[in-house]
C-alpha positions in Angstrom: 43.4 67.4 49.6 43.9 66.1 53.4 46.5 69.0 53.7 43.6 71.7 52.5 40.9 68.9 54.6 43.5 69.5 58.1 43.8 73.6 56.7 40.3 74.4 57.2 39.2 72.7 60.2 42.2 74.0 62.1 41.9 77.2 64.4 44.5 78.6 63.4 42.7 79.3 59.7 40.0 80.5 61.4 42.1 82.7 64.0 44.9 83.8 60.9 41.6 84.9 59.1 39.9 87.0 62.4 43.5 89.0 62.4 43.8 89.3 58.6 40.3 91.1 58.2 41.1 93.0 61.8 43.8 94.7 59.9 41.9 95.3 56.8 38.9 96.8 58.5 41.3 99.2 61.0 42.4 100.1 57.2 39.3 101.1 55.9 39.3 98.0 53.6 36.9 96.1 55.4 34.7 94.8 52.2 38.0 92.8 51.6 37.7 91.4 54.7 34.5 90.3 53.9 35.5 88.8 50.8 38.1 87.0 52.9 35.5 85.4 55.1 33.2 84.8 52.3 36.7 82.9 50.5 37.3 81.1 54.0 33.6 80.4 54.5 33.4 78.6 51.1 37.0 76.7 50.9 35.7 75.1 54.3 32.4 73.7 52.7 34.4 72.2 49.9 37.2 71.1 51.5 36.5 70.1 55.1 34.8 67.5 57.1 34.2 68.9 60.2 32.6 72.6 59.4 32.9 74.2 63.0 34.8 77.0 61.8 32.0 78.6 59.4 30.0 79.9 62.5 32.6 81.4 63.6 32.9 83.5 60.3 28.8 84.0 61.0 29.1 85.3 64.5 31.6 88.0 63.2 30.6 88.7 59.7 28.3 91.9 60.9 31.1 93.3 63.3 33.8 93.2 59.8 31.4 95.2 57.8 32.2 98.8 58.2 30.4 100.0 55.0 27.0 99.7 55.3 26.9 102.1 57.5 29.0 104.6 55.7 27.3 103.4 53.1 30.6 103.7 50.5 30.6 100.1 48.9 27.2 99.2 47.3 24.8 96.7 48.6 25.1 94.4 46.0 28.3 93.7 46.9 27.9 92.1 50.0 24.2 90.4 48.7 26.6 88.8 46.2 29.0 87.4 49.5 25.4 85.9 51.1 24.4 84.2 47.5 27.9 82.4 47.7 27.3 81.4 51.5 23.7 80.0 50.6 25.0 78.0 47.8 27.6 76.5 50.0 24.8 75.7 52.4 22.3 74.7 50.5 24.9 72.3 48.7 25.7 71.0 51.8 22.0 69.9 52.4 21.9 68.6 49.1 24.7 66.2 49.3 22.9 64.9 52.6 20.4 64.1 50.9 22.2 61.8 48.3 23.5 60.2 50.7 21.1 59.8 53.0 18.9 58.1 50.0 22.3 55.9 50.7 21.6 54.9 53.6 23.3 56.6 55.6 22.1 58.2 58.9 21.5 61.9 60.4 20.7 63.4 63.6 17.2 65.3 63.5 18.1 66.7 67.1 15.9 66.7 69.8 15.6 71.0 69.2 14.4 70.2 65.6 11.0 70.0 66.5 10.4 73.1 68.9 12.5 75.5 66.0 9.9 73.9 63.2 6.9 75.6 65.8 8.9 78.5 66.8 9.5 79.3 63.0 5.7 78.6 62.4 5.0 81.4 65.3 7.8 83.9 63.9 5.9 83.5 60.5 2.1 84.3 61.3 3.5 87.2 63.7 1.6 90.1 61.8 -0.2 88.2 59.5 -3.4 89.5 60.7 -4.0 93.2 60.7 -0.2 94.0 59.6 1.0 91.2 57.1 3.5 92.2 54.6 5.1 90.0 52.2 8.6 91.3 52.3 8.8 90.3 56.4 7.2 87.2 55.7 9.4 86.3 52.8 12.9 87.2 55.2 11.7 85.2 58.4 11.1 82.7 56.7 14.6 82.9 54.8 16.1 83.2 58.8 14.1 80.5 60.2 15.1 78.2 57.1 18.7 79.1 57.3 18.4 78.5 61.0 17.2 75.4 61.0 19.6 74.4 57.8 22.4 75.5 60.6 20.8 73.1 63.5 21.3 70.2 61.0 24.5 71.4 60.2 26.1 71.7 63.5 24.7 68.7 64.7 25.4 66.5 62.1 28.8 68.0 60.4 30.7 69.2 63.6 32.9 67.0 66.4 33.5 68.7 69.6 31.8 71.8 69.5 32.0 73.3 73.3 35.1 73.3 73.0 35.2 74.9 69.9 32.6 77.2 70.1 34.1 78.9 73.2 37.2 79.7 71.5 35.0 81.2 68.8 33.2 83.1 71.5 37.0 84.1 72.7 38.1 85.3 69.2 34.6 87.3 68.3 35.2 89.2 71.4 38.9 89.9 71.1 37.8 91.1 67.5 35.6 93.7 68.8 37.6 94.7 71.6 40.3 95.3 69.4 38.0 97.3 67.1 36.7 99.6 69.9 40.5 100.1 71.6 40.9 101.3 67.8 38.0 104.2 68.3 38.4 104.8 71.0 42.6 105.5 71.0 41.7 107.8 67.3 40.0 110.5 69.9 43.2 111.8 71.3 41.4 112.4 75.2 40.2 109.0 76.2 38.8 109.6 79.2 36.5 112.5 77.6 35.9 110.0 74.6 35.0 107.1 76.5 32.2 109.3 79.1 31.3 111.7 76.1 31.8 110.0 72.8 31.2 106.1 73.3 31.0 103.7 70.7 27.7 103.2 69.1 28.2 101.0 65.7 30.8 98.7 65.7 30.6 97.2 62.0 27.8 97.4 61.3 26.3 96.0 64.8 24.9 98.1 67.2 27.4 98.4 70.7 24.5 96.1 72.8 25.1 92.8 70.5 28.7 94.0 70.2 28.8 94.0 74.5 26.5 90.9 74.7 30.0 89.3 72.0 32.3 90.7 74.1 30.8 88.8 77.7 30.2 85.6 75.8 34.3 85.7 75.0 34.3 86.5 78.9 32.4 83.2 79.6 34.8 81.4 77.0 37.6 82.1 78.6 36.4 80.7 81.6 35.0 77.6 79.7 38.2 76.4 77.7 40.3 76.7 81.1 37.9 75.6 84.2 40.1 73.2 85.7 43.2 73.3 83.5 46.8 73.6 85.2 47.3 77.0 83.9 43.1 77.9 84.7 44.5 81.3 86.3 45.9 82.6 83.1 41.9 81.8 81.3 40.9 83.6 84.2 42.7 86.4 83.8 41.5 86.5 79.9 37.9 86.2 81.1 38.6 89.3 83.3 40.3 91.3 80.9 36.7 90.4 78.8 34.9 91.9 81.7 36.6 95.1 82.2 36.4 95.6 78.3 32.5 95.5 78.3 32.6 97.9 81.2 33.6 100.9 78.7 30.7 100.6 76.6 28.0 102.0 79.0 25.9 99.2 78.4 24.6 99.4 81.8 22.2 96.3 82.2 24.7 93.9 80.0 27.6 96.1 82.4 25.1 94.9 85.2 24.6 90.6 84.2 28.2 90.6 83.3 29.0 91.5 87.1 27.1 89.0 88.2 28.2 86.3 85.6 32.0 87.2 86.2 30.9 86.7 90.0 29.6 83.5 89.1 32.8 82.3 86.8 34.5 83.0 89.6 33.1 80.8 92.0 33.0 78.3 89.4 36.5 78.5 88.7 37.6 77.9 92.1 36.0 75.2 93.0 37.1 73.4 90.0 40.4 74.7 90.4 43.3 71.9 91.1 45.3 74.6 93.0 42.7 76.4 94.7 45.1 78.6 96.9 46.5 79.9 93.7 43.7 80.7 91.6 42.4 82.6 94.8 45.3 84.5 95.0 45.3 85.8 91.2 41.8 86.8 92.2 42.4 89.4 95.1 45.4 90.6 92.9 43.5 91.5 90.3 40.3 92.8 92.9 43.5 95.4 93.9 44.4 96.1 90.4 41.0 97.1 89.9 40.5 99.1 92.6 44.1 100.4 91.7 42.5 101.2 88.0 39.5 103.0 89.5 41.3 105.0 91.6 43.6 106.4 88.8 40.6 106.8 86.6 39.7 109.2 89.0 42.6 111.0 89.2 43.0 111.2 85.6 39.4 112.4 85.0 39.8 114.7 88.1 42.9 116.3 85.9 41.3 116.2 82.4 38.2 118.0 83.9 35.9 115.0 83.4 34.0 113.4 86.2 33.8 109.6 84.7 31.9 108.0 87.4 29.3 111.1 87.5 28.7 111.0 83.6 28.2 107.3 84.5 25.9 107.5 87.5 24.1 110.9 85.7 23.3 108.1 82.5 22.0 105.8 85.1 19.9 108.7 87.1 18.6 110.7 84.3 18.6 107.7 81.0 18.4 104.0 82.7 15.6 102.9 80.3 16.9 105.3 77.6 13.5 105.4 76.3 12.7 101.7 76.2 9.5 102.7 78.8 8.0 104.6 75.8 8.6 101.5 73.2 7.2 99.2 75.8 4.1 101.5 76.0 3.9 101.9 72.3 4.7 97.7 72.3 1.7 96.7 74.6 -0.6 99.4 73.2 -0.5 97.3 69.5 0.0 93.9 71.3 -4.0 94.8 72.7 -5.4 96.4 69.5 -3.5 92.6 67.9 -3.6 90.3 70.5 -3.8 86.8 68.7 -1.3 87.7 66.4 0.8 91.2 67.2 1.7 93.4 64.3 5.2 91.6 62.9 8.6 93.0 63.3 8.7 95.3 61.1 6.1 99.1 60.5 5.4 101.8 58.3 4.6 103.6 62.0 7.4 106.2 63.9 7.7 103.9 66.9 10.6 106.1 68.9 12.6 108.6 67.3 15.7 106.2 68.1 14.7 103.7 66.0 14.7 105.0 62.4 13.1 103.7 59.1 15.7 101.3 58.3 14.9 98.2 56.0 13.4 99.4 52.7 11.8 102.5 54.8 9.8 100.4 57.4 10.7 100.7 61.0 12.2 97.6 62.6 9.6 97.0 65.8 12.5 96.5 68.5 11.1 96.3 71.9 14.4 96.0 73.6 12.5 93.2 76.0 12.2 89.8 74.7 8.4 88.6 76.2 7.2 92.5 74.9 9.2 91.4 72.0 7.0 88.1 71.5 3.6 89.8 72.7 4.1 93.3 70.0 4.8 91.0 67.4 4.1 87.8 67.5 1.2 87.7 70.0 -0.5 85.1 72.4 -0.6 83.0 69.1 2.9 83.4 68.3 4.2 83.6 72.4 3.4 80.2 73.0 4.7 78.8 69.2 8.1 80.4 70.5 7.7 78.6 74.2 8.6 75.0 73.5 12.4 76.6 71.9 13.1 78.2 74.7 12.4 75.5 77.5 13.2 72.3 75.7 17.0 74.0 75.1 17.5 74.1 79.0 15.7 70.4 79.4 18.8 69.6 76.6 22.0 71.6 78.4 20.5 70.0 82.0 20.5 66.6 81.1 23.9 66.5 80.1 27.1 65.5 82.2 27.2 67.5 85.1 30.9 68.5 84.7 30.5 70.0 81.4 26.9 71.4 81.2 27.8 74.5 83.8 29.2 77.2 81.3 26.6 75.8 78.9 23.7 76.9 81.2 25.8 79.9 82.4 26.1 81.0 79.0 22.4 80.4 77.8 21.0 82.3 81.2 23.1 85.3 80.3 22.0 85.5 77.1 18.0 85.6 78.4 18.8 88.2 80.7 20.5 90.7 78.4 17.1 90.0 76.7 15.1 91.3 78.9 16.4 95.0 78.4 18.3 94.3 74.9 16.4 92.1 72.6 15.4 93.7 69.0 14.4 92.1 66.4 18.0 91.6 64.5 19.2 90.8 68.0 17.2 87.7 68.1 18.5 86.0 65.4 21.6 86.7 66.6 21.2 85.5 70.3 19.1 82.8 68.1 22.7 81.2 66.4 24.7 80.9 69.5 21.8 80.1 71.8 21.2 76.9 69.0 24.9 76.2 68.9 25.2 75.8 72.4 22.5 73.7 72.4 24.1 71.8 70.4 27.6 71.5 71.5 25.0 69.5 74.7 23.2 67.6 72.3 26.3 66.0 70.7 27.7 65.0 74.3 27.8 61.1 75.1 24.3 61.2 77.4 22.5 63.2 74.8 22.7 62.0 71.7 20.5 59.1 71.2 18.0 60.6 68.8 19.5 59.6 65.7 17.4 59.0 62.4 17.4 59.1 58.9 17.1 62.4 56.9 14.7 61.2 55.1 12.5 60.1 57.9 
């Protein structure tokens, strides 16, 4: 049992189990993969103590399945994976209960009490004017499980920066891998990358997928700010970078300039051989010149301009029509102020966004605040508020040395919301945005909140 216990809290499970489902999805055997995480995912409930590694099988679940959108393996099949991951969690709970009736205690967590009110907002979003019992029934399934995860993390995980950023490191490389994989099937890269991007990878659209990608970016930089070797981290957060570049997401393309900028910066200073670190920096600046320059030449030869397809995107489809959503957004937010119309429509919002949960149309306003106001309105908005201010208030009163990829990471995360946020989006930025949170909360200075469960 300690062998299986020391088996499932190890990285290596978890990093064996990322490559193993790789290779089944490149296959076209992905819903094995699944089955694999769901396997992994369950063994660690049973058998470990520490339960870091199951979010890491959460924050890549959506990117391993391939057929829901092919739509080749029924959907049973995978509702069948989620009933086995609920029972594990809700087991979980249980036996906290037992033996908190035991006596012993649990850490609420000092974010408990803002995700209880931002639920509460999420839930009356649409309740007037557009209520419909099938949203109603799966937020409050997400805000449940989400606050189920809080507890979790906080109270069944040791060490969790550390940890999380390596999961952040090992998402991305999954989904780089993934792309390289679609992207090397075309036979002319340069005219697949400008002509053919990636769209769907899994079954997650390419914006969450690039948003996964820069976190790994920001992981890189986290597990090796300071360390001997911080250079060869660097150079992983860079490769990170220049991967998210080749999926024409041009305002996460945009943050992730400005956050590598910042990396870095940050880097350096904390850097115990500054001169060196420097150095790897204005080699790679000239490699990337060097790679631009023979982009150039190679699209120049194949007949394809890449950095006019790119600027043409930018001149001619910058919003991409997000304008016309935000329109269509603020129109309903003012005929529903109090409490917006819910996330989900029987209405033709853009003809981008098709009917696709039971033949409603998601309501994705690709901007978090219109996001809030469209369907959750003024009500809802400031329910929503307390969440995301009190998780800052957290991160900043933590230990200066460790809190700066923390903030870094929950900053780019509400910047790639205001031209990315959906609705499915959210809950994803939701689960890393309340693990990071906690991976501050469970630091030495924070954690001084602790009560029993059955408080």
């Amino acid at each position: 049992m300690q062998l299986l216990k020391q088996a499932f809290e190890s990285r290596w499970t978890l990093t064996f189990t990322f490559i193993a489902v790789f290779v089944l999805t490149v296959l076209n055997l992905s819903v094995y993969g699944v089955y694999l995480l769901t396997a992994v995912f369950a063994c660690t409930f049973i058998f470990a103590d520490d339960l870091k590694n199951i979010f890491g099988i959460m924050l890549v679940v959506l990117y391993a399945i391939v057929d829901v959108v092919v739509a080749t393996v029924p959907w049973t099949t995978y509702a069948l994976c989620a009933g086995i991951g609920l029972v594990c969690i809700i087991a979980r709970l249980a036996a906290d209960v037992v033996q908190a009736k035991g006596g012993r205690k649990f850490e609420k967590g000092k974010l408990f009490l803002p995700l209880v009110i931002a639920s509460a907002g999420y839930l009356l979003g649409g309740v007037v004017g557009n209520f419909m019992l099938i949203e109603f029934v799966a937020v409050l399934f997400l805000s449940l499980i989400t606050l189920a995860l809080y507890f979790i993390a906080l109270n069944h995980t040791k060490g969790l920066k550390n940890e999380l950023f390596f999961i952040f490191i090992l998402v991305a490389v999954y989904i780089c891998g993934l792309i390289a994989v679609y992207y090397l099937q075309g036979g002319n890269l340069i005219y697949k990358i400008t002509s053919d991007p990636v769209v769907f990878v899994g079954a997650n659209n390419v914006h969450s997928a690039t948003i996964s990608v820069a976190l790994g970016m920001i992981g890189f930089a986290g597990l090796g700010k300071g360390k001997p070797r911080d250079y060869l981290y660097y150079l992983g957060s860079a490769a990170m970078f220049g991967f998210s570049m080749i999926t024409f997401c041009r305002i996460v393309m945009l943050i992730s300039g400005g956050v590598f900028i910042a990396i870095t910066v940050l880097m350096i200073r904390a850097s115990e051989r500054k001169k060196r670190l420097v150095i790897i920096v204005l080699i790679g600046a000239f490699f990337a010149v060097a790679a631009l320059a023979a982009a150039t030449v190679i699209s120049v030869i194949e007949g394809v301009n890449i950095f006019y397809s790119l600027i043409e995107k930018l001149e001619n489809h910058f919003l991409s029509g997000r304008d016309l959503v935000w329109t269509w957004g603020l129109e309903h937010f003012i005929e529903h102020p109090l409490f917006g119309i819910g996330f989900i429509t029987e209405e033709t919002i853009y003809r981008s966004l098709r009917k696709t949960l039971f033949d409603y149309t998601l309501v994705s306003m690709h901007n978090t605040l219109f996001q809030w106001l469209a369907s959750l309105g003024i009500v809802g908005t400031f329910a929503v508020m307390p969440f995301y201010c009190k998780k800052y208030a957290i991160v900043l009163a933590k230990d200066g040395k460790d809190k700066s990829f923390i903030l870094l990471t929950l900053l780019f995360i509400a910047l790639t919301g205001l031209m990315d946020s959906n609705a499915l989006l959210d809950y994803f930025i939701y689960l890393a945005t309340v693990l990071l949170v906690v991976s501050a909360e469970t630091a030495p200075v924070a954690r001084k909140n602790a009560v029993k469960i059955n408080d």
